[in-house]
N, C-alpha and C positions, 0 to 999 in steps of 0.2 A: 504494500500500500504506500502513496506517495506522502509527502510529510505533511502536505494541505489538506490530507483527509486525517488525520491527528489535530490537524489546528481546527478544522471543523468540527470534531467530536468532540475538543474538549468544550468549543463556545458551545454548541448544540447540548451539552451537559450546564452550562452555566445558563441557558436559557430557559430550559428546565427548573434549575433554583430558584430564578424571578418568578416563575407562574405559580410555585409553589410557596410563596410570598418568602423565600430564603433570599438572603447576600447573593447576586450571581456570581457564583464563580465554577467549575470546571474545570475536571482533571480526566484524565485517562493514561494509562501505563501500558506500555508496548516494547512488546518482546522479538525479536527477529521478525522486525517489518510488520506485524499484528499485533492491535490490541488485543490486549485480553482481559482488560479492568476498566471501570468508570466507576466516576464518582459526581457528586455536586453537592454543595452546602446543605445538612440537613438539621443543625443543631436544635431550630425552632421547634419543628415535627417531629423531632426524635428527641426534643428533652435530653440531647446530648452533650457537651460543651466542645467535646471533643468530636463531634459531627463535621470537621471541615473537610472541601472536596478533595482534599490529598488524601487527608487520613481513611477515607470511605473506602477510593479507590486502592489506596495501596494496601487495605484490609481484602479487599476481592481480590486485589494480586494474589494474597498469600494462599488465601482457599483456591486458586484458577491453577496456581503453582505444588500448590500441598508444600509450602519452603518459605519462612518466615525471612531468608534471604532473596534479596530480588535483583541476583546478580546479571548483567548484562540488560536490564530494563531501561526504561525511560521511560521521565514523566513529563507530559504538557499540561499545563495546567494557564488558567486564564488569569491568576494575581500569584506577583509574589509570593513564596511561602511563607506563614508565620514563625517563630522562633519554633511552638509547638512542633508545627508539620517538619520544619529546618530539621529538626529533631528525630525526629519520625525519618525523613528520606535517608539522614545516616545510617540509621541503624538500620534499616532494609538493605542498606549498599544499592541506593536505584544509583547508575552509574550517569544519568544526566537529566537535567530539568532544562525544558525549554517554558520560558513566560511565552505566552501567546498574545503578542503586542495588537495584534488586530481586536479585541475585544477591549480595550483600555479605555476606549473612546467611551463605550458603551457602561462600563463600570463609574468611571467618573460621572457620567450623565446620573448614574443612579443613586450617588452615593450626595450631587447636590441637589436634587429631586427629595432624597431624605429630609438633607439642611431645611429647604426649605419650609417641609412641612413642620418639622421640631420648631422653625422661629414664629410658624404658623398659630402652631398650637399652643405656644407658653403666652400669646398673648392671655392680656387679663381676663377674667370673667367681669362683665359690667355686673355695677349694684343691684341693681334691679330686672338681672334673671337666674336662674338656676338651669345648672350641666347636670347632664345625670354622670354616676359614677362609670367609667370604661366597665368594669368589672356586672355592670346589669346585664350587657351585652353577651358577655364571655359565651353563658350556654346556645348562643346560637352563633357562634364565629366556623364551625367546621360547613354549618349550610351559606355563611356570607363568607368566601375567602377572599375577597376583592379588597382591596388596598382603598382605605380610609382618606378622603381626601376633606380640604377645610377651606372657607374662604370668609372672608367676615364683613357682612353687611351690618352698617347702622353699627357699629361695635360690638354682634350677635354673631356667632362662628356657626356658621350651616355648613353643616356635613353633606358627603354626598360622594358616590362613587360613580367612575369615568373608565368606560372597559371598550376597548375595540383592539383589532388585529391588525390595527394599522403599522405596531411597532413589527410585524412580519415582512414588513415590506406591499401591504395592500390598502393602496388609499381607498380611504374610508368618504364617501362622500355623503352619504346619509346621517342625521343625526334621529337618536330618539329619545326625546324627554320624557322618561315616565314618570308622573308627580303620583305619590300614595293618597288612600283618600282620609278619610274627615279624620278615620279614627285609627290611620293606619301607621306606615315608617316603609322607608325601603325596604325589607325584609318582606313585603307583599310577590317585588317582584323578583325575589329567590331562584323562582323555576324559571325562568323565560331568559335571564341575564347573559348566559351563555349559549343557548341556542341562537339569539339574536346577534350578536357577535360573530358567531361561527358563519351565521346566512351574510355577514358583512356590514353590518351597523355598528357605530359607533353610539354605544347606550346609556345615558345622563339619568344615573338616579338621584335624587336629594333628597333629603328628610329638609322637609317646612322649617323654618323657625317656630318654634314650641312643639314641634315633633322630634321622632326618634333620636339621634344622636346629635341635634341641632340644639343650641342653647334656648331656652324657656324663659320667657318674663314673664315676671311674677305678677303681673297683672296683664286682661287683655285690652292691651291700647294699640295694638299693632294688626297690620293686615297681612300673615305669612304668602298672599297672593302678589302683594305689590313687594316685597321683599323678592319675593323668585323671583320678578321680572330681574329688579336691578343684581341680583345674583349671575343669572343668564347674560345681562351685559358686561358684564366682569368678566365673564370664560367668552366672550367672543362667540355666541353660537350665534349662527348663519342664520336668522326666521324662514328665508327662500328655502333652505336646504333640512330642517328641522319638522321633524313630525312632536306632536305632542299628545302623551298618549297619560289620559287624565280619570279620574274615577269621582265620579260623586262630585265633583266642587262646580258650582255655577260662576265659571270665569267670562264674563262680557269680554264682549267682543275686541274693545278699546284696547284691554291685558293681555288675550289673546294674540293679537295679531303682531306685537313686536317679538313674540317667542317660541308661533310657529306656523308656517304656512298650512298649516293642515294640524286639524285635533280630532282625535279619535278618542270616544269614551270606553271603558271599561265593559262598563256594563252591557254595549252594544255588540261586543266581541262575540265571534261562536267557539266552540271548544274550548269551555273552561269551563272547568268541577268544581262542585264545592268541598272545603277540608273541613273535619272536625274544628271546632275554635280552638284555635293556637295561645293560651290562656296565657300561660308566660309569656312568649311573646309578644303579646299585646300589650301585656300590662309594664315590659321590663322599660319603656323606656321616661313612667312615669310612678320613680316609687313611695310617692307621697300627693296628698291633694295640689302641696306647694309648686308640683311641675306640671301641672292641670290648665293652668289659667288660659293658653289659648286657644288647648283644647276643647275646654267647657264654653270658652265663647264662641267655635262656630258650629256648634250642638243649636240650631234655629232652624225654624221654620217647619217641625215636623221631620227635618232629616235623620235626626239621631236613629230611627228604629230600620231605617232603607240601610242606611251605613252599616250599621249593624249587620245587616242580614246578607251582605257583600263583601264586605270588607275581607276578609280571609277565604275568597276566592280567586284560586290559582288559574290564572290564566295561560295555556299552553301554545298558541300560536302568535305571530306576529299581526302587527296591526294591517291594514288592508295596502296601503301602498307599498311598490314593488320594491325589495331590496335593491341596493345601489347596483351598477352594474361594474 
């Protein structure tokens, strides 16, 4: 095998670690012109410390080998090794490490993509709202593995995740705004997040200000509808190019139209079942009355018991306009 399909295997192992929300990094170890190991950052998911992609792969060397020496091998790996791994490649005897400089671009990219969001996140909580704790979320993080992002309207940090397969190399020209409804959170649309993606959409969930992982003010004097707007012009989304795809909330037309040239309701959709009430869920991202208040204010008009009775229905197909081409 030529030496560019080793520099492919090991990014293609470090691209891997990103989707599984690890550090990307990538190794693989090869023996007379053949790999016969791989590895990629697993520490998070394996509750390991010592889960880095050298030590993985060079742990599959030894079993591929039955020889806790790994003489005449080679490892490519996509960062530097740590003193740990440094450590690890002597005592195997791997007889050479190549960095794989072509992916450096791509680790840096990721590592200020992190920065940004940590300076993100340490802003203040204003006076007058309450965050719920990370930790309400935790039992349902294996059905949401999607990378948490923040942005902050009005000095309010709205949550919301951003998934498409553009970072594959496939432009994405499609956007889709899925707003949750009265009483819901992004965790609504759980089932759909990755099928949509895979058909070629670029998929914008948010949790509202006073919903799920978005900060709550303690009283309701705020509109979480005219907040999305000014949220959506912050990330630049295209209204021409944006579908918006809404449940239960009566948005006039005026709100509408600068955040998406086409809206599709929920409840109009075909194939989709309803689930037993998701009790935890529901309740986790308000665990006291004190995170209620905007809640409780758009409970009018007789909606409460329609919300209700939708609200924790899984929607399985995509909205009516045609994925991008």
């Amino acid at each position: 095998m030529p030496i560019s399909e080793f520099i492919q295997a090991a990014i293609a192992q470090a691209e891997a670690a990103a989707r599984a929300g690890e550090v990307p990094v990538g190794a693989v170890v090869v023996k007379d012109g053949q790999i016969i190991a791989t590895g990629h950052n697993a520490p998070i998911s394996t509750h390991d410390p010592t889960a880095h992609a050298e030590i993985v792969a060079l742990r599959a060397a030894g079993k591929a080998l039955q020889n806790y020496r790994l003489d005449d091998c080679d490892l490519y790996v996509t960062l530097t090794p740590c003193p740990m791994c440094s450590g690890a490649i002597q005592h195997a005897r791997i007889r050479r490490v190549v960095v794989v400089e072509e992916y450096l671009a791509e680790l840096q990219q990721f590592f200020q993509t992190k920065r940004q969001l940590q300076t993100q996140t340490r802003q203040p909580l204003r006076e007058d709202a309450l965050r719920t704790p990370d930790k309400c979320f935790a039992p349902f993080a294996a059905e949401c593995p999607w990378t948490s992002r923040y942005h902050y309207v009005e000095g309010l940090r709205m949550h919301y995740w951003d998934e498409s397969n553009a970072c594959d190399g496939n432009p994405v020209q499609k956007v889709l705004l899925a707003v949750h409804g009265r009483m819901g959170w992004g965790y609504q649309f759980r089932a759909v997040i990755a099928p949509l993606v895979q058909a070629g959409w670029r998929v914008v969930v948010p949790d509202l200000i006073g919903f799920g992982r978005s900060d709550k003010p303690k009283k309701h004097t705020i509109n979480p509808l005219t907040l999305l707007h000014e949220w959506a012009k912050a990330l630049h989304l295209s209204p021409q190019h944006t579908t918006l795809w809404v449940q239960d909330w009566d948005i006039p037309a005026d709100l509408a139209a600068p955040l998406a040239a086409t809206v599709v309701r929920l409840e109009d959709m075909p194939h989709r079942h309803a689930v037993p009430p998701q009790t935890p869920a529901y309740q986790a991202p308000f665990p006291d009355k004190g995170h209620r208040a905007v809640w409780n204010g758009v409970q009018v008009a007789g909606k409460k018991e329609r919300a209700n009775a939708v609200v924790w229905e899984v929607f399985i197909s995509p909205p009516t306009p045609s994925k991008p081409a």
